[in-house]
C-alpha positions in Angstrom: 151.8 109.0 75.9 150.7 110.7 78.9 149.9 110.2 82.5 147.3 108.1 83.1 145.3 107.9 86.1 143.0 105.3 87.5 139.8 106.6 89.6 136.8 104.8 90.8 133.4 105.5 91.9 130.8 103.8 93.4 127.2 102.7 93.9 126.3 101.9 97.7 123.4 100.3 99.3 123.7 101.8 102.8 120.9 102.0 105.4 120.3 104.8 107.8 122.0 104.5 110.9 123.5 100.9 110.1 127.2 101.8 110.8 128.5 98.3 110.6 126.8 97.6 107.5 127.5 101.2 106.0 131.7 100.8 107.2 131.5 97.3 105.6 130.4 98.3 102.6 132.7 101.2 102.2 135.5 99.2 102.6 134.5 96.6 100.1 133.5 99.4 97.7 137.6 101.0 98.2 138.9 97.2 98.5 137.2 96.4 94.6 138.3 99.9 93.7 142.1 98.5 94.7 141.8 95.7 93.2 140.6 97.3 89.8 143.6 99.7 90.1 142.4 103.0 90.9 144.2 105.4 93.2 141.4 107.5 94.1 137.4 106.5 95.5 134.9 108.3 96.0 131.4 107.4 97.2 127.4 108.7 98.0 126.5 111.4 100.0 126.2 110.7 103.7 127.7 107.3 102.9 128.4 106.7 106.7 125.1 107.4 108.6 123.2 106.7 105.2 121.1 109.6 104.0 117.6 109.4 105.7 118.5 109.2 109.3 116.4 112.7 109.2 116.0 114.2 112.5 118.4 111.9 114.1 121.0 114.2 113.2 120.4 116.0 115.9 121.6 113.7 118.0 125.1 113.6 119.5 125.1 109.9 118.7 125.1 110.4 114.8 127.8 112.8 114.8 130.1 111.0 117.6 129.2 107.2 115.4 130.6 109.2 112.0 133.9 110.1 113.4 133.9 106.4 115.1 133.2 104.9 111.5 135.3 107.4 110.2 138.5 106.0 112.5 137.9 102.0 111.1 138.5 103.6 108.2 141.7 105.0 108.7 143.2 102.5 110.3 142.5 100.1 108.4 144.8 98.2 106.0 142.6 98.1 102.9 142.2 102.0 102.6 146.4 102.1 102.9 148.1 103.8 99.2 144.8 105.6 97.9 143.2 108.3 98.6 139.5 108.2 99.3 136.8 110.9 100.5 133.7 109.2 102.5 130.4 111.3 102.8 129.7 112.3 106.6 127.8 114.6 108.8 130.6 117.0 111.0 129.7 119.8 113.5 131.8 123.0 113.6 131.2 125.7 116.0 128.1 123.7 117.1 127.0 124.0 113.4 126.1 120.7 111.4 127.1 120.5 107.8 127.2 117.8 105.8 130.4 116.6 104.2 133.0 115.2 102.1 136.2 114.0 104.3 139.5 113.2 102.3 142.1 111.3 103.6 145.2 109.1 102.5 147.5 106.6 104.9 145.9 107.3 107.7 145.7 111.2 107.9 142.7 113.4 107.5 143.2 116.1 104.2 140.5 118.1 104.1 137.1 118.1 105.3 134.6 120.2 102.7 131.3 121.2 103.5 128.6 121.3 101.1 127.5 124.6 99.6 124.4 124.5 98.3 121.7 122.4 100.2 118.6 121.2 98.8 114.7 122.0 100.1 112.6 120.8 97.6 110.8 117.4 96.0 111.2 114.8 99.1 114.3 117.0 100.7 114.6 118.9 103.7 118.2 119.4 104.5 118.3 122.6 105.7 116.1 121.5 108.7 119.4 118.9 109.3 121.8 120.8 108.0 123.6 124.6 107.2 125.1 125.6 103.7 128.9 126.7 103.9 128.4 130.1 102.8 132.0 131.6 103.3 133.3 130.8 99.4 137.0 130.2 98.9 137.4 130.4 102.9 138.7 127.8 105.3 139.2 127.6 109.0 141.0 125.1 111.3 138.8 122.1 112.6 139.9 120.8 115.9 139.8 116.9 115.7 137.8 115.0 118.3 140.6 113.0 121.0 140.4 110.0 119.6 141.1 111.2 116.2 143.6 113.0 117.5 145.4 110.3 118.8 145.3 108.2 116.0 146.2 110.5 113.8 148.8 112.7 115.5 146.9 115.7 113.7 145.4 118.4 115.9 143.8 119.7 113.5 142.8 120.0 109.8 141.5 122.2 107.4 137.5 122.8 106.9 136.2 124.7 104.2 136.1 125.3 100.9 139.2 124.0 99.1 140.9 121.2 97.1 143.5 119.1 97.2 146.5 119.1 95.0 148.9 116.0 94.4 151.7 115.8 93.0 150.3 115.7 89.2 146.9 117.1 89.5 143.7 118.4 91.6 140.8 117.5 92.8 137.6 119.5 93.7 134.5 118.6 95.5 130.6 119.0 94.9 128.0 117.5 96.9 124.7 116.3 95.3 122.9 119.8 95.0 125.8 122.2 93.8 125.8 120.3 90.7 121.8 121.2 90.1 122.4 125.0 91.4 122.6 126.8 88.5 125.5 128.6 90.0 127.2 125.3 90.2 130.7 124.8 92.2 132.2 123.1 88.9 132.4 126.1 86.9 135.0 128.0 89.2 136.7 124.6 90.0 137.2 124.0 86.5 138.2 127.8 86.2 140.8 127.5 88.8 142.6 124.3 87.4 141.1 121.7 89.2 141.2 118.3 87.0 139.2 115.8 88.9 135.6 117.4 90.3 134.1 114.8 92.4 130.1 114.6 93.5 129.0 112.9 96.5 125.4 112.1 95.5 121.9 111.0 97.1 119.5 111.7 93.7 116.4 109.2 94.4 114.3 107.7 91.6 111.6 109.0 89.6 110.1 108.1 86.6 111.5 109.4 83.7 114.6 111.3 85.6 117.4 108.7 84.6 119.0 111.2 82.1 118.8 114.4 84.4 121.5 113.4 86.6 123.9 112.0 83.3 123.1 115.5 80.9 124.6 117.3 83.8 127.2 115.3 84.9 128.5 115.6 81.2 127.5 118.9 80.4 129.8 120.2 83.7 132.7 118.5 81.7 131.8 119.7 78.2 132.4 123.8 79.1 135.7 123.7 80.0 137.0 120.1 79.6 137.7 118.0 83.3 137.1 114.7 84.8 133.3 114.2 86.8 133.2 111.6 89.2 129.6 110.9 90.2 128.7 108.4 93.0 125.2 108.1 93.9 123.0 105.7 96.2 121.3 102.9 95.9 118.1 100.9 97.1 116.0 101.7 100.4 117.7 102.9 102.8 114.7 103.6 105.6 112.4 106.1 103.4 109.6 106.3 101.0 112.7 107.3 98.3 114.9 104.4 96.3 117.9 105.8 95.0 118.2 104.4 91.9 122.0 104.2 91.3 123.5 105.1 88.2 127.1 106.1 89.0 129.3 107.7 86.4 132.3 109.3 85.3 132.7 111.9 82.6 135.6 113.0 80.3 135.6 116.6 78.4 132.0 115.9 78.1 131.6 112.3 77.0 130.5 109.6 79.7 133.4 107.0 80.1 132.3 104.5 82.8 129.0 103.5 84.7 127.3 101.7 87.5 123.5 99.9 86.9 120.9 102.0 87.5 119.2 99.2 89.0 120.7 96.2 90.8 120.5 94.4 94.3 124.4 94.5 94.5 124.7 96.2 97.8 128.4 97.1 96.2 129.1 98.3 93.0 132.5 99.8 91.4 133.3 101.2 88.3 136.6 103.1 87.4 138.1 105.0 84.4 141.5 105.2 83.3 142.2 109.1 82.4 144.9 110.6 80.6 145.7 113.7 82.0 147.2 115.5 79.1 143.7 115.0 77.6 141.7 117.4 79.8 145.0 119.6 79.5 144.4 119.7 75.8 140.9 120.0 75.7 140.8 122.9 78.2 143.9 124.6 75.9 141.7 124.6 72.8 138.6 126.7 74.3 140.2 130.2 74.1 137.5 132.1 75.9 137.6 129.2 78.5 141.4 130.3 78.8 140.7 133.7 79.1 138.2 133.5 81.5 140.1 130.9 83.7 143.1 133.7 83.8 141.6 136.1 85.8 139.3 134.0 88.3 140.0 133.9 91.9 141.5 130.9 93.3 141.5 127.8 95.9 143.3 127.0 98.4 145.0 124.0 97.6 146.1 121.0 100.5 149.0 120.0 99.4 149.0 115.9 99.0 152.6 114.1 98.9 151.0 111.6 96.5 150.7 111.1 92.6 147.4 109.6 91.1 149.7 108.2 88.4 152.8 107.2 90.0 152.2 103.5 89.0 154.3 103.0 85.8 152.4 100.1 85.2 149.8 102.1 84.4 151.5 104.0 81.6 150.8 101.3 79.4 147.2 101.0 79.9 144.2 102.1 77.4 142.6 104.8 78.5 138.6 104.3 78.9 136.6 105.0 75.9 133.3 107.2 75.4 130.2 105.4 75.1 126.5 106.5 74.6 124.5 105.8 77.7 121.3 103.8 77.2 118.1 104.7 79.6 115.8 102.3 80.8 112.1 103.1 79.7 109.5 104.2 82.0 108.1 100.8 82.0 111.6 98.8 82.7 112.1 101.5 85.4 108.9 100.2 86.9 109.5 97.1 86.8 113.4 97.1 88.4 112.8 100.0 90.8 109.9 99.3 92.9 110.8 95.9 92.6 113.9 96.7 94.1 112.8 98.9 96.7 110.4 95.8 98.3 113.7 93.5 98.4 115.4 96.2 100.4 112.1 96.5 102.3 111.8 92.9 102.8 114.8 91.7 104.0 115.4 94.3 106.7 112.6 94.5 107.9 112.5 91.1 109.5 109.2 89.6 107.9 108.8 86.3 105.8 107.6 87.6 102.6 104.5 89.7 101.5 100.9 89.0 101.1 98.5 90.7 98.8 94.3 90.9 98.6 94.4 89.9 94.6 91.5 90.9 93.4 92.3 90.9 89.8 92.2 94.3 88.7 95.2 96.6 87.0 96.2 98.2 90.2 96.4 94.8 92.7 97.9 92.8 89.4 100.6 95.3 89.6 101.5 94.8 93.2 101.9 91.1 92.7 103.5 91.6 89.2 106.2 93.8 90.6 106.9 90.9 93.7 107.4 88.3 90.4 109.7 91.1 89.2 111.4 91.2 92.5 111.8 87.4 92.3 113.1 87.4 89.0 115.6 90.0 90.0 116.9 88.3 93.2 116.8 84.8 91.4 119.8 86.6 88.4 121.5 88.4 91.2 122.0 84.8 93.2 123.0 83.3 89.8 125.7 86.5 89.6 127.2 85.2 92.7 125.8 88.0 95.2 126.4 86.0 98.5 124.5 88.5 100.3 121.2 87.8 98.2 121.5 83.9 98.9 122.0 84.9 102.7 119.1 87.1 102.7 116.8 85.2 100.9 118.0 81.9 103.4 117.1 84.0 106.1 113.5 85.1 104.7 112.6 82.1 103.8 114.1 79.9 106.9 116.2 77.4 104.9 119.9 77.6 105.3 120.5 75.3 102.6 118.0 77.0 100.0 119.1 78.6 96.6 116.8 79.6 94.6 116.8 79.4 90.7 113.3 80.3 89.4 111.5 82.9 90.2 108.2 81.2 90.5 109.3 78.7 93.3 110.5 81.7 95.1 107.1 83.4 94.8 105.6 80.9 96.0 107.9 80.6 99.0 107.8 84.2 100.0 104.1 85.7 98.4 100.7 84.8 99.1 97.9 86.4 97.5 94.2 86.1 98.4 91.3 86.6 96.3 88.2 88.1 99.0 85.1 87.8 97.1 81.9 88.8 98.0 77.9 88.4 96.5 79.6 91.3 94.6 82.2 90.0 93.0 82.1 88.2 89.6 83.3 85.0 88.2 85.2 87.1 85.9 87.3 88.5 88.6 88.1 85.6 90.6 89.1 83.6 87.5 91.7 86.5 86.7 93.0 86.6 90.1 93.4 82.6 89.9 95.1 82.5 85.8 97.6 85.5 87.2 98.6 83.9 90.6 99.1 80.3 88.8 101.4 82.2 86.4 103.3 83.9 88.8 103.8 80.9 91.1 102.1 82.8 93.7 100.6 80.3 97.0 97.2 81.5 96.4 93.7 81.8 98.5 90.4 82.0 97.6 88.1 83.2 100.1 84.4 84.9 100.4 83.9 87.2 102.9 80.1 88.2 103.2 80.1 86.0 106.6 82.5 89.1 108.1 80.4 91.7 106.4 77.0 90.2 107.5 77.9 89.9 111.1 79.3 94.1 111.0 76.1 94.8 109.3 73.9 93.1 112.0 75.5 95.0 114.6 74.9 98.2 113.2 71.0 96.8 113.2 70.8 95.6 116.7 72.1 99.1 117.7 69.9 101.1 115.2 67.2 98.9 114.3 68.0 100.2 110.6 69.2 98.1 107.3 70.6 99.9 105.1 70.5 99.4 101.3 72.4 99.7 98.2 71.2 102.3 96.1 69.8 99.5 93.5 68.0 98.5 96.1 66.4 101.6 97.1 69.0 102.9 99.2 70.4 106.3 99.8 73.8 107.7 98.7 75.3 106.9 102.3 73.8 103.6 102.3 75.2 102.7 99.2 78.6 104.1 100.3 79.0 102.9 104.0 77.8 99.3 102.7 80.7 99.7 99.6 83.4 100.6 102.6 82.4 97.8 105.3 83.3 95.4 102.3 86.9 97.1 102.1 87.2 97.4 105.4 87.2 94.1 105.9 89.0 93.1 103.8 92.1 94.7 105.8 90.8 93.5 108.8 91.0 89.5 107.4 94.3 90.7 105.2 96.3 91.6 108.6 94.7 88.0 110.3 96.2 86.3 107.3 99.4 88.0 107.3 100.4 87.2 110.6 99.2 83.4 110.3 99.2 82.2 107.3 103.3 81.2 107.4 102.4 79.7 111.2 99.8 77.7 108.9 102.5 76.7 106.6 105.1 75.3 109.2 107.3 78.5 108.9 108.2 81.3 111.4 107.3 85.1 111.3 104.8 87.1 109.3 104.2 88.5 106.0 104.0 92.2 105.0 100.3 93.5 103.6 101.3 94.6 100.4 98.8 98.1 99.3 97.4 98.7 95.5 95.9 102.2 95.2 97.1 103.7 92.7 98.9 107.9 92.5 95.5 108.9 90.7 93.3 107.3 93.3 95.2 108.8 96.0 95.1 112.6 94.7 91.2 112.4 93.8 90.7 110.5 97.3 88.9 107.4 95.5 89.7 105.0 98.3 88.3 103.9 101.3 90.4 104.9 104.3 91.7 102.3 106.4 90.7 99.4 103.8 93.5 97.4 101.7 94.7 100.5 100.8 95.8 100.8 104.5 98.8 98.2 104.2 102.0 98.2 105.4 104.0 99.1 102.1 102.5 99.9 98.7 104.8 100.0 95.7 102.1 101.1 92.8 101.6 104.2 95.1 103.5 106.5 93.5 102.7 105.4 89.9 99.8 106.8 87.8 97.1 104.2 86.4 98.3 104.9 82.6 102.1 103.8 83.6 100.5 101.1 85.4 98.9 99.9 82.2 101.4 99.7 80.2 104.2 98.2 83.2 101.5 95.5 82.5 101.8 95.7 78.6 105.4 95.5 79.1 105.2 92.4 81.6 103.2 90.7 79.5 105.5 90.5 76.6 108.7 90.1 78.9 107.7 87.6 81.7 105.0 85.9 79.0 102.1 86.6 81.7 99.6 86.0 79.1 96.7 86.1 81.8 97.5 90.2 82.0 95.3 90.0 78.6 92.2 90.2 80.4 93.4 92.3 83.2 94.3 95.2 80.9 91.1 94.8 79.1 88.9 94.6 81.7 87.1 98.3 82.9 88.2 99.6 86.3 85.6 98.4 89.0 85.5 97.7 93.2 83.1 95.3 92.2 81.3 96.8 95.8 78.0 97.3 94.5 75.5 94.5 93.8 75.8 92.7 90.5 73.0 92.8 87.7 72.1 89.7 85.9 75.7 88.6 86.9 77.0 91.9 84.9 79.1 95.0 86.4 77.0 97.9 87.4 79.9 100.1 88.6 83.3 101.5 86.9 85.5 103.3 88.5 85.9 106.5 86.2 82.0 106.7 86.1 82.2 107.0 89.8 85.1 109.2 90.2 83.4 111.6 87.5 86.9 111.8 85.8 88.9 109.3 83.2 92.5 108.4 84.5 94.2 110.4 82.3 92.0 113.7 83.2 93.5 113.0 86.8 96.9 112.5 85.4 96.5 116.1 83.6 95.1 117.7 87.1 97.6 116.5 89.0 100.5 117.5 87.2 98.6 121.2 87.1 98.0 121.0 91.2 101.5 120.1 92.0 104.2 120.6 88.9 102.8 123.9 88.2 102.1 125.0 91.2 98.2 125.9 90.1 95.2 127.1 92.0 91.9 125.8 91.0 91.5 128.9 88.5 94.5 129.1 86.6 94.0 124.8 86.1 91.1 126.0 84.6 92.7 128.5 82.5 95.7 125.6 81.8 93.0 123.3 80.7 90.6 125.7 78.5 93.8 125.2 75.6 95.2 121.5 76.5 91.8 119.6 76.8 90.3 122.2 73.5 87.9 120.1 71.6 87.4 118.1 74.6 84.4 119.8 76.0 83.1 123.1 76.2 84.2 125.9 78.7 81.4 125.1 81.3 82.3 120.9 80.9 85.8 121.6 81.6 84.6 124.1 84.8 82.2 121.8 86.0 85.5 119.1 85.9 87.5 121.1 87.8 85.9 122.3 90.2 84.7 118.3 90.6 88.4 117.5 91.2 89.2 120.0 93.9 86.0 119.2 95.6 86.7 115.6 96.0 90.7 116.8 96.6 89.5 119.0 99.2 87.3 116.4 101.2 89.8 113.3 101.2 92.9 115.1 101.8 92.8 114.0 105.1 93.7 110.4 103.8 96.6 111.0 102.8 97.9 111.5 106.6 97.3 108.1 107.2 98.4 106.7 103.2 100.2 103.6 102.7 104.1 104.8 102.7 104.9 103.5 99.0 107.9 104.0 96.7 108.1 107.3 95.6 107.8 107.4 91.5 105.7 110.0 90.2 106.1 114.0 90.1 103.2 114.6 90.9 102.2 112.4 94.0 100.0 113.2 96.6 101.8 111.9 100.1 101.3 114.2 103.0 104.3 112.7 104.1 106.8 114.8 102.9 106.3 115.5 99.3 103.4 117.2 99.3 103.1 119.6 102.5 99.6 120.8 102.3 96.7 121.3 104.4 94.0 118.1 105.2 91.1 120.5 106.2 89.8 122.6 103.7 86.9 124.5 102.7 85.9 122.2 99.9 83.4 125.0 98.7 86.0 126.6 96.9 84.2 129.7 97.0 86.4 132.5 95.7 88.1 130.1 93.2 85.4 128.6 92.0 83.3 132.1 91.5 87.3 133.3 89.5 86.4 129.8 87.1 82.3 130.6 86.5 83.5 134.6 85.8 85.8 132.8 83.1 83.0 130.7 81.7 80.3 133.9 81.5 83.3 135.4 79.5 84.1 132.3 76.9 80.5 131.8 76.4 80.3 135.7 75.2 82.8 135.3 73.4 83.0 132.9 70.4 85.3 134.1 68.1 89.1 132.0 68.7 90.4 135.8 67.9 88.7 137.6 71.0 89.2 135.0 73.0 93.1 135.2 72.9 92.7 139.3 73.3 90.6 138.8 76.0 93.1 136.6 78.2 95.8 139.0 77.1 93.8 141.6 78.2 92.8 139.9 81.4 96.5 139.3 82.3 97.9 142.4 81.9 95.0 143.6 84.1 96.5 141.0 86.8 100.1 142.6 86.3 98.7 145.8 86.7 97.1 144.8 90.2 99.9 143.8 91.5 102.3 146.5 90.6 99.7 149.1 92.6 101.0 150.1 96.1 99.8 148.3 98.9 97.3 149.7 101.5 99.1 149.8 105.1 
């Protein structure tokens, strides 16, 4: 029987620059840790300030409103007999680094700045804050006064150390050091240190889930240890959601977990550790041994305090291994969006959301994902979450309201509005109507080629011109400009509606105009600016039209929305060019020149892989082979970054949305590239139709692959020649 210890982390729902809301939810978070029995918590990264306060940590304020939070917390009662580290921002010799503070009965241990900082995806700490660069160095951090005097310390040590209690050590990471592939855990473990602990802010995508748990158990499977891994969760003022999904590790099996998707603002899970089983494990790996013999070491801050001192302990089971189950792509959809608009919803003030419906994939999925929202507010009430039932009181006005189906909250809180027009078919407004009734949605029906007449008239009093669809007669810009005076519109009525319709309805406030253009859309720029696409939130806006599709399948089956059947049958259209004998005359991917999954393909190309227009080309000669010939797949291309290059410029004015796919197009901060180029291409594009002359010589499958080989080691050869000064 050996000594077992009880540790605890945490998921946490904080919002940037709430420090009420953040301290009261780190204190319930180490109150339920208490409770559960655990002598240590840990928590997320910038757990006090919450993580996307972005530039305002620059300010004073911040940094003075950490250590403020940082003083409830140690004199309060609840955090009295266990040790806990928060996540903070701290300035040291007028340098901001972002942090881990560790403290126990009211005295600061250590405060540990983090290492390695990250740049990439949708971060951009190093414009916020500095790596600690000086590795197994500390220096002495002079407390602010007030700390001072409430702790009696004048000081305390900053830097890169751990602490050691009376039976074991712990070590810190912070979110990135972790990914580094010269992570902090391998010389922790190295030096002795038993419990590694990561502060964490990793955000959702699709597909990432099991990123975060391989390495979290993979840093324990080397050389044996604890991992405690506390991450965010929700909205907490960005395009991001962090998605949850807390954990600990044990000699590389995972041993405890948080959801990866919940509205519990508070979550806690703990583990119960024998010591003598890392000791064990670690003793078995020889080289390990060997290796940790002769690496430098820590400097340790002594804690007068043992993990396991409670004998009661002794006697209790220590956790067991369990395989972790992932969500799919499609339940990810369908929980983290979803998610993302209840955060959005209830603090932002508003009474609910409203949505132009016009029965298509991408505007089904907006409302689908507000019935998911429902359904996910409706279990967490029926959980007990006192918060929800306060929120959802508040949203809706009723004090005395509970709700218990998801359908009578939709309808309370989500109106959707089909806007038809001469354009539009029966087929469309029926869908609209079947999905809405399913969904419990308070639904409008509405024509708007009043609005659209009277714009159109102005232009001819001005001009003395009428324009025409091209069916008509008209030219390509007629045709266009009268398609986007429909959207436009649209927006224009959506926002009237939006800020009346719950005045219409006896209620208070307004309602937030909920987008539906789709990732694809975005990157080929098939949308017109400042139409519906110009809401105030969009949650499909980060999700590609294929995941869309089958988020619907999925729906179907699991909310028994049988009036998706249609929807997902039914070819992509605006429906913003004049019907034929009651008939469609316009598709989307006929318009856009490219299928949805062709997008998909060239936008993983233009971002993932970093690639020009030429070496997409070269990408796509092999992966779409059989798909078209060399001057097909050219002419493709070169379509794409063409219409890229011309619409750029809407994505500085997109719909924020939830961020979900790898490859999204938001000028906001995952995707830092120009919005005025030369869409002529001209260099790149003569690279690609050089490429073609030479596959159209060439036939044989043979030449072909001596020929690129031949054409690349040519590049390498270019660029190993001096340059000209």
């Amino acid at each position: 029987m050996g000594r077992k210890v009880v540790v605890a982390v945490c998921c946490l729902n904080q919002w940037a620059l709430d420090f009420d809301g953040n301290l009261s939810r780190i204190i319930t978070s180490i109150q339920e840790a208490k409770v559960q029995g655990a002598s240590y918590r840990t928590g997320p990264e910038l757990e006090v300030t919450g993580y996307s306060c972005e530039d305002h940590f620059y300010e004073a304020d911040t940094l003075l409103h950490s250590w403020e939070v940082l003083a409830e917390l140690l004199a309060s009662p609840v955090c009295k007999n266990i040790l806990v580290d928060v996540g903070m921002p701290v300035m040291h010799k007028s340098v901001t680094y972002n942090c881990r503070v560790a403290f126990f009965n009211g005295k600061i241990l250590l405060i540990r700045p983090k290492l390695k900082l990250c740049d990439d995806g949708n971060y951009r700490e190093s414009r916020w804050f500095t790596a600690w660069t000086k590795l197994y160095q500390t220096e002495d951090y002079i407390l602010p006064e007030f700390i001072r005097e409430l702790t009696g310390q004048k000081s305390v040590v900053f830097g890169d150390a751990v602490l050691e209690t009376l039976d074991t050590t712990i070590g810190f990471e912070i979110c990135e050091e972790l990914w580094n592939p010269s992570s902090t855990h391998i010389s922790l473990g190295l030096d002795g240190v038993e419990f590694i602990v990561n502060g964490s802010g990793s955000y959702f995508e699709l597909r990432k889930a099991n990123v975060a748990v391989d390495l979290v158990v993979l840093a324990t499977m080397k050389s044996g240890g604890c991992y405690l891994f506390s991450n965010l969760r929700g909205c907490d003022g960005q395009r991001i959601m962090f998605n949850g999904g807390s954990c600990i590790a044990l000699n590389g099996q995972t041993i405890a977990r948080t959801r990866q998707f919940s509205l519990e603002e508070v979550e806690v899970a703990v583990a119960t550790v024998d010591l003598d089983d890392i000791r064990t494990y670690r003793n078995l790996v020889r080289s390990r041994n060997i290796a940790a013999a002769q690496s430098p070491s820590y400097r340790r801050i002594p804690v007068d305090f043992s993990l396991s001192e409670s004998s009661c302990y002794a006697m209790r089971a220590s956790s067991t291994p369990f395989k972790w189950q992932y969500h799919s792509p499609e339940e990810e959809i369908a929980y983290g969006p979803a998610g993302w608009l209840w955060d959005y919803l209830r603090r932002s003030g508003q009474g609910g959301f409203f949505l132009p419906l016009s029965g298509g994939v991408d505007s089904s999925s907006s409302a689908v994902l507000v019935y998911s929202m429902c359904r996910m507010v409706v279990t967490s009430v029926q959980n007990g979450d006192s918060h929800a039932i306060d929120d959802v009181r508040r949203i809706v006005g009723d004090p005395s309201y509970i709700p218990d189906d998801p359908r009578e909250l939709c309808n309370r809180i989500f109106i959707t509005c089909y806007m038809g027009s001469a354009n539009s078919s029966a087929e469309t407004r029926q869908r609209a109507k079947d999905l809405s009734d399913q969904l419990g949605s308070y639904h409008l029906t509405l024509a708007i080629d009043a609005v659209v007449s009277a714009a159109l008239n102005i232009f001819t009093v001005v001009t003395g011109l009428v324009p025409k669809f091209r069916v008509d007669g008209g030219s390509l810009r007629e045709n266009l400009a009268l398609q986007n005076v429909q959207a436009r519109m649209r927006m224009v009525l959506s926002y009237l509606l939006a800020q009346l319709m719950l005045w219409a309805r006896g209620r208070s406030g307004g309602l937030l105009v909920l987008g539906s253009a789709n990732v694809d859309e975005s990157l080929r720029g098939y949308l017109t600016k400042y139409d519906c696409s110009s809401a105030d939130v969009n949650p499909i806006g980060g999700i590609s039209k294929g995941d869309l599709k089958r988020f619907l399948t999925y729906a179907r089956n699991e909310y028994c929305l049988t009036s998706l059947d249609t929807i997902l049958t039914a070819p992509p259209t605006a429906e913003l060019e004049p019907l034929q004998e009651g008939r469609l005359v316009q598709t989307d991917e006929e318009d856009m020149g490219l299928t949805y999954a062709e997008l998909g393909d060239l936008g993983r190309l233009r971002k993932q892989a970093a690639c020009g227009p030429y070496t997409t080309f070269c990408r796509l000669i092999q992966s779409w082979r059989g798909a078209g010939t060399s001057a097909e797949i050219a002419h493709k291309v070169k379509h794409f970054y063409r219409c890229y290059a011309i619409n750029r410029h809407k994505m500085t004015v997109i719909t924020p949305s939830v961020h979900a796919e790898t490859y999204s197009p938001d000028d906001n901060r995952f995707d830092h590239r120009p919005f005025l180029y030369n869409a002529k291409w001209g260099w790149q594009f003569r690279a690609i139709d050089a490429h073609v002359s030479i596959y159209r010589a060439v036939s044989c499958p043979t030449a072909i692959l001596l020929l690129c080989k031949l054409v690349n080691y040519s590049f390498r050869l270019l660029m190993e020649l001096p340059c000209r000064m």
